[in-house]
Residue frames as qw, qx, qy, qz and C-alpha x, y, z in Angstrom:
[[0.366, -0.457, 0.315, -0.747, 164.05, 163.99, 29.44],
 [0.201, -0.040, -0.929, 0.308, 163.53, 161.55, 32.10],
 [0.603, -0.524, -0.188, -0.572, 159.87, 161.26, 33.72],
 [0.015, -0.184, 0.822, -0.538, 160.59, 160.76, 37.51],
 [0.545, -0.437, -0.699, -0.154, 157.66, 158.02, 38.87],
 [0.316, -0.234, 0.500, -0.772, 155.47, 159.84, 41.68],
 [0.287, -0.184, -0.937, 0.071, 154.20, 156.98, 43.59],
 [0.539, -0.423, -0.472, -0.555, 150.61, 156.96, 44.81],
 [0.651, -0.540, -0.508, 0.165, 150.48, 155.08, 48.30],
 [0.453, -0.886, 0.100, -0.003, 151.52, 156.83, 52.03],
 [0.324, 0.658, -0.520, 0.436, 155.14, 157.28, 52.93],
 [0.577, -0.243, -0.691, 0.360, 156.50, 155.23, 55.82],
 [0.078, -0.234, -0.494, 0.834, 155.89, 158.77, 58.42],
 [0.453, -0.153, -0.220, -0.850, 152.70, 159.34, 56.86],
 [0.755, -0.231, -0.602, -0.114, 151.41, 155.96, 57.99],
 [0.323, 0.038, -0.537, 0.779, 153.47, 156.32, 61.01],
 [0.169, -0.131, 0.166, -0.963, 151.64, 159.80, 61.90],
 [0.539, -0.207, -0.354, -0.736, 148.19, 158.05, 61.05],
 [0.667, -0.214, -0.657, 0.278, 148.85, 154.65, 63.63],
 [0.317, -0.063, -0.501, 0.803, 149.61, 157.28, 66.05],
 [0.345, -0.050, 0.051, -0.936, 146.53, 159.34, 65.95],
 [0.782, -0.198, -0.542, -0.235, 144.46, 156.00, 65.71],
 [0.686, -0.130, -0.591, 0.404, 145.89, 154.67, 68.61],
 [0.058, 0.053, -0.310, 0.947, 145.34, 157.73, 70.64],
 [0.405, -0.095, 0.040, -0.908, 142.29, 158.19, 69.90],
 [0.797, -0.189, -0.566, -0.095, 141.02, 154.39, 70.59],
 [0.417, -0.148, -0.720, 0.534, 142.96, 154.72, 73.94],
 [0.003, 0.086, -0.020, 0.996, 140.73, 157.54, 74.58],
 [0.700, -0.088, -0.240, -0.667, 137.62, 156.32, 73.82],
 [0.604, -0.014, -0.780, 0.165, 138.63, 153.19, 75.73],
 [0.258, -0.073, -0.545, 0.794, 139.24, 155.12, 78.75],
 [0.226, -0.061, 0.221, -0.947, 135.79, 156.77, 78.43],
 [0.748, -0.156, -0.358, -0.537, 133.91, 153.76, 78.08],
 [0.594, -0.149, -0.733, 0.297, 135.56, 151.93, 80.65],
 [0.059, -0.050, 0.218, -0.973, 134.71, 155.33, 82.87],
 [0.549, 0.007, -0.213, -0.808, 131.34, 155.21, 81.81],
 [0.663, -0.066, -0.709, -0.231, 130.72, 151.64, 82.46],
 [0.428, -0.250, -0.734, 0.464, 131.69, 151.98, 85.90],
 [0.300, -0.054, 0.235, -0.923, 129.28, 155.09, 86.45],
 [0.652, -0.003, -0.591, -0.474, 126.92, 152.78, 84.92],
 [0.621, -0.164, -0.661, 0.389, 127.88, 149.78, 87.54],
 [0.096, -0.014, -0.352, 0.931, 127.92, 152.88, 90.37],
 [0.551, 0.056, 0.135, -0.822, 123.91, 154.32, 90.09],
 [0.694, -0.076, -0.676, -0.238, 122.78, 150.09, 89.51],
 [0.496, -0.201, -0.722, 0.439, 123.79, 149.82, 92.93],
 [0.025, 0.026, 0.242, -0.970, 122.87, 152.91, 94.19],
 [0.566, -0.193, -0.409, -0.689, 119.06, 152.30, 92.69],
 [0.597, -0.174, -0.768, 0.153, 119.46, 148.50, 94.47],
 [0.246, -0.284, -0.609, 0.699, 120.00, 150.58, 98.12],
 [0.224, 0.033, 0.101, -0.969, 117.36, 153.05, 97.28],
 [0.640, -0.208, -0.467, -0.574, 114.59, 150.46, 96.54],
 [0.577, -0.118, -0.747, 0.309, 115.89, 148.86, 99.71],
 [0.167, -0.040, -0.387, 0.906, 115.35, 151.88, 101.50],
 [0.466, -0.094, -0.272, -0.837, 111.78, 152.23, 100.45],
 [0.794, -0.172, -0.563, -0.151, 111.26, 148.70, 101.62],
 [0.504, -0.029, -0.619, 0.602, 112.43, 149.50, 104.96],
 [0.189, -0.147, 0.157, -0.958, 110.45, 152.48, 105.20],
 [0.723, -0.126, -0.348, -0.583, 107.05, 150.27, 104.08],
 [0.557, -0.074, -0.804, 0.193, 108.47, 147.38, 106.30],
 [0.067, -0.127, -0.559, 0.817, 108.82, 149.65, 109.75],
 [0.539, -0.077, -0.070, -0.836, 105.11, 151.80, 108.68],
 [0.698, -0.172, -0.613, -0.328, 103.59, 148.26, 108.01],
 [0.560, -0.261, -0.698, 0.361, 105.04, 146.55, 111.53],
 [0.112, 0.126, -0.340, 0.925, 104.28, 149.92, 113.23],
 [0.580, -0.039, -0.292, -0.759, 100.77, 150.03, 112.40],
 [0.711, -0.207, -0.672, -0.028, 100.42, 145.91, 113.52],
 [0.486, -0.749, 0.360, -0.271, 101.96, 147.39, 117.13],
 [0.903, 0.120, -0.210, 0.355, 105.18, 145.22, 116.39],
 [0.055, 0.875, -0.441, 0.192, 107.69, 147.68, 118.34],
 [0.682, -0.496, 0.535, 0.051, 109.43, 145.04, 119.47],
 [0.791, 0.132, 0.445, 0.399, 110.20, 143.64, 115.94],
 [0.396, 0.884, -0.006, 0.249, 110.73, 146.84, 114.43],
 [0.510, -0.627, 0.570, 0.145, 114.21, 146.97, 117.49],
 [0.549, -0.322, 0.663, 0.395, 115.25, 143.97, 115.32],
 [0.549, 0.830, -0.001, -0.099, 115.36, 145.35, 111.93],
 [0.210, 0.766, -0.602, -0.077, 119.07, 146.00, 111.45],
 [0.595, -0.129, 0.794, -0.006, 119.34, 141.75, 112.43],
 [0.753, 0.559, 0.275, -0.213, 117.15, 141.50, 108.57],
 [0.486, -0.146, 0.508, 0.696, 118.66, 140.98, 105.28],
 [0.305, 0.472, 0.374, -0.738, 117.14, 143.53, 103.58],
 [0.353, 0.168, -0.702, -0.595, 116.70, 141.68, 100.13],
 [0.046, -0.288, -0.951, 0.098, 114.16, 140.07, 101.78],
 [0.213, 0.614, 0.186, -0.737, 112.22, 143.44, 101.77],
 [0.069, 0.302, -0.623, -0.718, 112.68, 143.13, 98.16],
 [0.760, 0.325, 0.257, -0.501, 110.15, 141.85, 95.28],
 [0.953, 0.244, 0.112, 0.138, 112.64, 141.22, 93.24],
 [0.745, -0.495, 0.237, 0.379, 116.30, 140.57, 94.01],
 [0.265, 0.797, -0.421, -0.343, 119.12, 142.94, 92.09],
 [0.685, 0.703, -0.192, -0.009, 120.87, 140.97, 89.72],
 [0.326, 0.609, -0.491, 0.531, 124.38, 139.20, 90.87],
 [0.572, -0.522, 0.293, -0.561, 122.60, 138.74, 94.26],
 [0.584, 0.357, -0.728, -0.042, 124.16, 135.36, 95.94],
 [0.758, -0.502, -0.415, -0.024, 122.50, 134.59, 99.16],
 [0.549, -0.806, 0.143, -0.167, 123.48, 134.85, 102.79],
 [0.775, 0.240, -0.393, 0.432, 127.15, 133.77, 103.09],
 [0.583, -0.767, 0.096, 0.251, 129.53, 134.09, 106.57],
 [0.441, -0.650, 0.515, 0.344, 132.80, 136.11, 106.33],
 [0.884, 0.403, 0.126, 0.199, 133.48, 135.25, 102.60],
 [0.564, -0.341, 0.371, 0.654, 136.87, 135.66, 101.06],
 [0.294, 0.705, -0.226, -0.604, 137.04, 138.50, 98.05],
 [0.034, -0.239, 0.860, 0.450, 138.71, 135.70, 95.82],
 [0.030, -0.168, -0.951, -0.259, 135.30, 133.96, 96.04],
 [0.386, 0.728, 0.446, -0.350, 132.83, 135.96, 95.25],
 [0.563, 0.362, 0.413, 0.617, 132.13, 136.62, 91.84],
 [0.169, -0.349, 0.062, 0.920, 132.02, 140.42, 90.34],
 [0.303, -0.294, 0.210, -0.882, 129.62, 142.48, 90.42],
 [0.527, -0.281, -0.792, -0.129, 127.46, 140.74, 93.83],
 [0.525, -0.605, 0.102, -0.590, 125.52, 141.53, 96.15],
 [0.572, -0.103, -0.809, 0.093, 125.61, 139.15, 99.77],
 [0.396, -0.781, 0.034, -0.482, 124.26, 139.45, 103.00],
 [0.279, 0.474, -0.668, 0.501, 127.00, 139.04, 105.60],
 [0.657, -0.354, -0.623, -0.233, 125.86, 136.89, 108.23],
 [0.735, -0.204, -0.322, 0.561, 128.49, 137.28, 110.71],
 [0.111, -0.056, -0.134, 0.983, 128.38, 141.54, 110.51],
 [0.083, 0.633, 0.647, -0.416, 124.95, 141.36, 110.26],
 [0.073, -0.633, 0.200, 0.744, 125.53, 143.68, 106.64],
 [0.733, 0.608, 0.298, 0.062, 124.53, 143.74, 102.78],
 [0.112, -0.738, 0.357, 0.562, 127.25, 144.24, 100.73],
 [0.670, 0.734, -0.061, -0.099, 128.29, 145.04, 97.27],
 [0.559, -0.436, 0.425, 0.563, 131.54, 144.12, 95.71],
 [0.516, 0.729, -0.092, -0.440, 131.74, 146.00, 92.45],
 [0.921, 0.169, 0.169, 0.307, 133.49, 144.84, 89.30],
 [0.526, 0.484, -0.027, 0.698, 135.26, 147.68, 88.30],
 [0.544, -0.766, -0.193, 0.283, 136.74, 150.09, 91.36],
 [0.478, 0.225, 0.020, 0.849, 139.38, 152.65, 89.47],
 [0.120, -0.516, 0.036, -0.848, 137.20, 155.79, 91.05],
 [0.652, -0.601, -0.316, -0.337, 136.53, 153.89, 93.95],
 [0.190, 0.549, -0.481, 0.656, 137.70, 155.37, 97.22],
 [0.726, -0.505, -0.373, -0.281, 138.19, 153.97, 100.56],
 [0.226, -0.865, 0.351, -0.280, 139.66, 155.25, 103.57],
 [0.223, -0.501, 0.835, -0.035, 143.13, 152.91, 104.55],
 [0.780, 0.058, 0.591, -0.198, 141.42, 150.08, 102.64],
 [0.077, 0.225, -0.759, -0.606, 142.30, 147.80, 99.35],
 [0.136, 0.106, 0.973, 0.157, 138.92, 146.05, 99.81],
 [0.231, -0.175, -0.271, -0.918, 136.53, 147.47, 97.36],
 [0.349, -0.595, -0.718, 0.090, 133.43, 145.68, 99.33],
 [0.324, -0.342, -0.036, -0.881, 130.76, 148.30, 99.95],
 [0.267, -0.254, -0.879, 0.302, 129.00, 147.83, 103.01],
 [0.256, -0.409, -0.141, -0.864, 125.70, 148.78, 103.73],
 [0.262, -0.266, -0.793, 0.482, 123.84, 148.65, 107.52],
 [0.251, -0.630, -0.519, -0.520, 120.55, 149.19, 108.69],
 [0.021, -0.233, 0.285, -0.930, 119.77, 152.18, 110.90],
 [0.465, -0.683, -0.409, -0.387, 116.98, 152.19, 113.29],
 [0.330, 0.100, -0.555, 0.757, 116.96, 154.46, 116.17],
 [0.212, -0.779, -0.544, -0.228, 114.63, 155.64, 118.61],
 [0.102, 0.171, -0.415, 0.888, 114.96, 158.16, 121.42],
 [0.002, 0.415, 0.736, -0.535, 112.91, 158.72, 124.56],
 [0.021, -0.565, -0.395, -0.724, 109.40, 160.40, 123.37],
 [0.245, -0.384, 0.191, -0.869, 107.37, 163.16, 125.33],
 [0.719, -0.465, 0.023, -0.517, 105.51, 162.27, 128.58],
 [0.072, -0.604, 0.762, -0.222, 106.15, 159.99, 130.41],
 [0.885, 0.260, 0.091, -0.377, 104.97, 156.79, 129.32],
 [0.590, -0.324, 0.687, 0.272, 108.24, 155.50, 128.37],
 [0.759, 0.557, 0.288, 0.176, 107.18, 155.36, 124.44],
 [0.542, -0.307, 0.309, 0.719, 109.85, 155.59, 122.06],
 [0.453, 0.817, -0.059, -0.351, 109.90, 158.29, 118.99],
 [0.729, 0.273, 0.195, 0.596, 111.94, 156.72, 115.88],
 [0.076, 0.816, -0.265, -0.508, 114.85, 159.71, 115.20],
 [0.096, 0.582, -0.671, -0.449, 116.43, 157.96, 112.64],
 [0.902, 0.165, 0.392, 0.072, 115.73, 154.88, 109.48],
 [0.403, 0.838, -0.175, -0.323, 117.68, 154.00, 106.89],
 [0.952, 0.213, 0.070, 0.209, 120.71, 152.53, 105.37],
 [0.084, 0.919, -0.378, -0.076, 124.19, 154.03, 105.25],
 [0.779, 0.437, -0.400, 0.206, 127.58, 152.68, 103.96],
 [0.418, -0.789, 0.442, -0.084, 129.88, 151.83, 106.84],
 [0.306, -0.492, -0.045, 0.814, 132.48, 152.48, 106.39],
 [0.469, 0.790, 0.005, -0.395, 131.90, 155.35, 104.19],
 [0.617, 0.060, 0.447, 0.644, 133.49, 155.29, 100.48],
 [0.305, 0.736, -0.027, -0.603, 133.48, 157.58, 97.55],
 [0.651, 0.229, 0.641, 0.335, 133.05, 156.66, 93.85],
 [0.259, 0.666, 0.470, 0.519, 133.79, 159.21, 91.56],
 [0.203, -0.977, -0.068, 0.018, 133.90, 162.21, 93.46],
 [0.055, 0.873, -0.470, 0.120, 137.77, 164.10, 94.65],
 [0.817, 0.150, -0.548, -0.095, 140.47, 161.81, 95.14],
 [0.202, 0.317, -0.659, 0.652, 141.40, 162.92, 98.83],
 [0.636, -0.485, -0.464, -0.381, 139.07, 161.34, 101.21],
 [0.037, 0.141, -0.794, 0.590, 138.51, 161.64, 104.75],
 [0.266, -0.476, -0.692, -0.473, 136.14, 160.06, 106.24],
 [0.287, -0.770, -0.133, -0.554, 133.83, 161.85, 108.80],
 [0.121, 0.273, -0.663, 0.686, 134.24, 162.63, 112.15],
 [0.399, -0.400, -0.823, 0.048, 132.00, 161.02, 114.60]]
């Protein structure tokens, strides 16, 4: 009788089968940390314009209170990292009309020339923008007043704040329109 040798290691489609389920499951987990990183990178900025917005709120109360209405009109002229205590991270000063090649990723800048803070993220695969390739997020400062009661001619603030213009979406559906005026 012959004793047939039973060999011990993987067969060439067993190994096969196992590369292939590795490799799936690493592109997976790639794809949800590169996901994740940019939600991450998405609510850093989002914090940045909400402490900015707090510092716009304490700026206008503070100059309102001196009887500055005449410098509280030139608010949206500010950079509002100057409202700041301390400056997000990435943050690269006042710059005119840069070019996208030169600025680094993820930065903040305040646009001299639109008179605008903007972000330029690093990573922009869920980031939507109406007829545009340039991921630059742009944020502009709102003050409005409107005529107040009597007739005194004082103004009533209707509106403060910050708002992206143009608008974008990050993460949300992937058909976007953006409002109607």
């Amino acid at each position: 009788m012959q004793r047939q040798a039973r060999s011990s290691g993987m067969t060439l489609l067993e190994l096969a089968v196992v590369v292939s389920i590795v490799a799936i499951l690493v592109s997976v987990g790639l794809d949800r940390l590169l996901r994740y990183t940019e939600l991450a990178e998405r609510a850093a900025m989002e914090q940045s314009v909400s402490a900015m917005k707090s510092a716009l709120g304490l700026r206008f109360a503070a100059m309102y209170l001196a009887g500055q209405q005449d410098s509280i009109k030139a608010l949206p002229e500010e950079n509002p990292m100057d409202w700041l205590a301390e400056r997000p991270a990435g943050y690269v000063g006042e710059l005119w009309n840069p070019s996208l090649s030169a600025l680094q990723r993820p930065s903040w800048y305040f646009d001299r020339a639109a008179r605008r803070l903007v972000y330029v993220p690093l990573r922009t695969r869920y980031l939507v923008r109406p007829g545009d390739e340039d991921p630059r997020i742009s944020y502009r400062v709102i003050v409005e007043f409107s005529p107040g009661p009597g007739t005194r001619g004082a103004l009533e603030l209707r509106r403060l704040g910050m708002e992206a213009s143009p608008p974008y979406i990050w993460f949300q559906d992937s058909s976007f329109e953006p409002p109607k005026p």
